[in-house]
N, C-alpha and C positions, 0 to 999 in steps of 0.2 A: 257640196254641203257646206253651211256659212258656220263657223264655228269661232275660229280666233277674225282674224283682219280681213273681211271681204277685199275681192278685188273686183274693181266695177270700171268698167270701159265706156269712156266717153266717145259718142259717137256724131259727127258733123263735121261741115265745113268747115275749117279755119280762118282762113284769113277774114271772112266778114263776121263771124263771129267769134270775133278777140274776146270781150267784155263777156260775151256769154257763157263760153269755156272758160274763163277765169270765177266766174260764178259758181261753174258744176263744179270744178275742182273744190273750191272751198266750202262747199257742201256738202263732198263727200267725205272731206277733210274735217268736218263736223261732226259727221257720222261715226266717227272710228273706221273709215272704209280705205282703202287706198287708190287713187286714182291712178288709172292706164292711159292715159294722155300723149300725143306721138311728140310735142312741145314738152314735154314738164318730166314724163317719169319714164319714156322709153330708151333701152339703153342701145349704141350701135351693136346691130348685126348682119353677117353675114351670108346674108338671103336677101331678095330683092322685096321691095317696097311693099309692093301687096303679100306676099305672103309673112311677112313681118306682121303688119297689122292683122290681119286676120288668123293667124296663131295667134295673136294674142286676144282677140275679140275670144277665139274659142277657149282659152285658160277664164275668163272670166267667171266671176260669180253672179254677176249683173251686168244688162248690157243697157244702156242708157243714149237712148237715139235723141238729139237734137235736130229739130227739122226749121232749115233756115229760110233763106231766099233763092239759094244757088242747088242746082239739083250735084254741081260739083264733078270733078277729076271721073272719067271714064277709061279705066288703066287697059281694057282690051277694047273699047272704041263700043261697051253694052251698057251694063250697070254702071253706076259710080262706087265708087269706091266703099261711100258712106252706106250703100246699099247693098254690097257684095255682105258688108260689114252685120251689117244689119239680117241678111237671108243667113248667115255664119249662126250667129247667136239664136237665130229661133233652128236651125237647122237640130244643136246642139243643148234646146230646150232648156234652155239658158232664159231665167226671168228678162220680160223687156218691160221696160218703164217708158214711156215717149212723150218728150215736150214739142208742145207744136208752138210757134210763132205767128203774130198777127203779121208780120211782113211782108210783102208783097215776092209772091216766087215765081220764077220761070215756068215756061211751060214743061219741062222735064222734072222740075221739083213738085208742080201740083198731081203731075199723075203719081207720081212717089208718094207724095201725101194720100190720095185716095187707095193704095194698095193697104200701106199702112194701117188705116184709119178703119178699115177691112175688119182687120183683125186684133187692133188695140184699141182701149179708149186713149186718149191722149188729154193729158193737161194742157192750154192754150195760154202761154204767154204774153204781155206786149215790151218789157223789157229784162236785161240782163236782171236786177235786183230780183223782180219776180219769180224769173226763174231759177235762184237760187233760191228762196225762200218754200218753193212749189217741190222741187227738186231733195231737198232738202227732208222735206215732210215725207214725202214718196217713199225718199229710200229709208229712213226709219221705220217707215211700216212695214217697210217688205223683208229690212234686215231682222225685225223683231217675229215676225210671222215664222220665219225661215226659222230661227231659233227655239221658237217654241215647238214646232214640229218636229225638231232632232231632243232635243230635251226631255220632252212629254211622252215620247215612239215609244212602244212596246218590242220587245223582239225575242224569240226563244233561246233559251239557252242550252249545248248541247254538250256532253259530256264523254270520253272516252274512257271513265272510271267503270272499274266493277261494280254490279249492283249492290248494297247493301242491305239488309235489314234489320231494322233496331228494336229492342225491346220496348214494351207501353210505356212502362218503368224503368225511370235511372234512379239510380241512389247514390250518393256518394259519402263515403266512410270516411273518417279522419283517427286512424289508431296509432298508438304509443307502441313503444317498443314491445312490452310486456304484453297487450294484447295479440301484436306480431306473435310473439311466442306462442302463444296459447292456440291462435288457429293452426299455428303451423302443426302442432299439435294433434287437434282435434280433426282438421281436414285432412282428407287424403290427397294422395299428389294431384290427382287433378279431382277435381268433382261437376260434375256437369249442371245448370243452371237451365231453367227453361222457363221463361216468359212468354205467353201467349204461342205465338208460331214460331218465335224465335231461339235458338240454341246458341248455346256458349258454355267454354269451358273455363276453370280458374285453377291455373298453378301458383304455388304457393313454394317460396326458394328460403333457404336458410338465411340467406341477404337482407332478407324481411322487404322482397318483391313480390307483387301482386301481378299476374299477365293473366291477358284475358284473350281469350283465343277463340274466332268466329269461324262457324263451319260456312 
């Protein structure tokens, strides 16, 4: 649920896409979002590489796949890394946003693009600027949608009080001392009150206190 500072995990090759990762970063940096970047915001841990990244793809708020030229690192000799990444976040029905690039990709990056492409629309790219400015637009939309849905929700509310029932009519009296007196007087110690289905009783103390007492 997006509420204060999204966290939104950038997803893709590195080293050929420097410029472009410095793009998403600064667009989510635009956003009020915080970027999960394995370069820029991740901190050392003590777990190995892929499970690193991938707890962290699942702590996200948004998962933000960049699809380059390189199908990229295969850390058990299957998937790459980007795509472990990637199966993680829709696994955990985690929003995916996907920028696809006009650049020329390997044979293991195109079949990755058509699985993709399957089940996202994707925005298509041809340079870093672009897709920060595409990127950019995207997660506005999705951050603001997400918020209007927690904002807007209805949800019941439930109670471990005793039931009450209240009279049709309140009234409320404002007396002096001297009329203090007077009922005290006139009323008896308790007198019972009865408004439509409801019951109540009214003691009257020499303190010049009114209690009202509900059956």
């Amino acid at each position: 649920m997006i509420i204060t500072q999204p966290k939104i995990f950038i997803s893709s090759t590195v080293l050929d896409l420097t410029n472009e990762r410095a793009a998403a970063y600064n667009a989510v940096n635009k956003v009020g979002g915080f970027p999960i970047m394995s370069e820029k915001t991740m901190e050392a841990q003590s777990i190995d590489l892929l499970t690193a990244f991938l707890s962290k793809a699942m702590e996200s708020d948004i998962y933000v796949l960049i699809l380059g030229s390189r199908y990229g690192w295969q850390p058990e000799g299957k998937e790459s890394i980007t795509e472990l990444e990637y199966q993680t976040a829709r696994n955990q029905n985690i929003p995916v946003l996907v920028i696809n690039t006009t650049y020329p990709k390997d044979a293991l990056q195109k079949k990755f693009e058509g699985r993709v492409e399957a089940n996202y629309f994707r925005k298509t790219v041809s340079d870093a600027f672009e897709l920060g400015t595409e990127l950019e637009k995207a997660l506005k939309t999705k951050i603001d949608k997400k918020q209007d849905q927690y904002f807007n929700r209805t949800e019941p509310v439930y109670s471990n009080l005793v039931k009450i029932q209240f009279p049709s009519h309140l009234f409320i009296a404002y007396l002096e001392k001297d009329t203090l007196e007077m009922l005290y007087h006139c009323l008896t110690a308790e007198n019972e009150l009865k408004t439509g289905k409801a019951q109540a009783k009214i003691s009257l103390t020499k303190d010049q206190k009114i209690t009202l007492h509900h059956d």
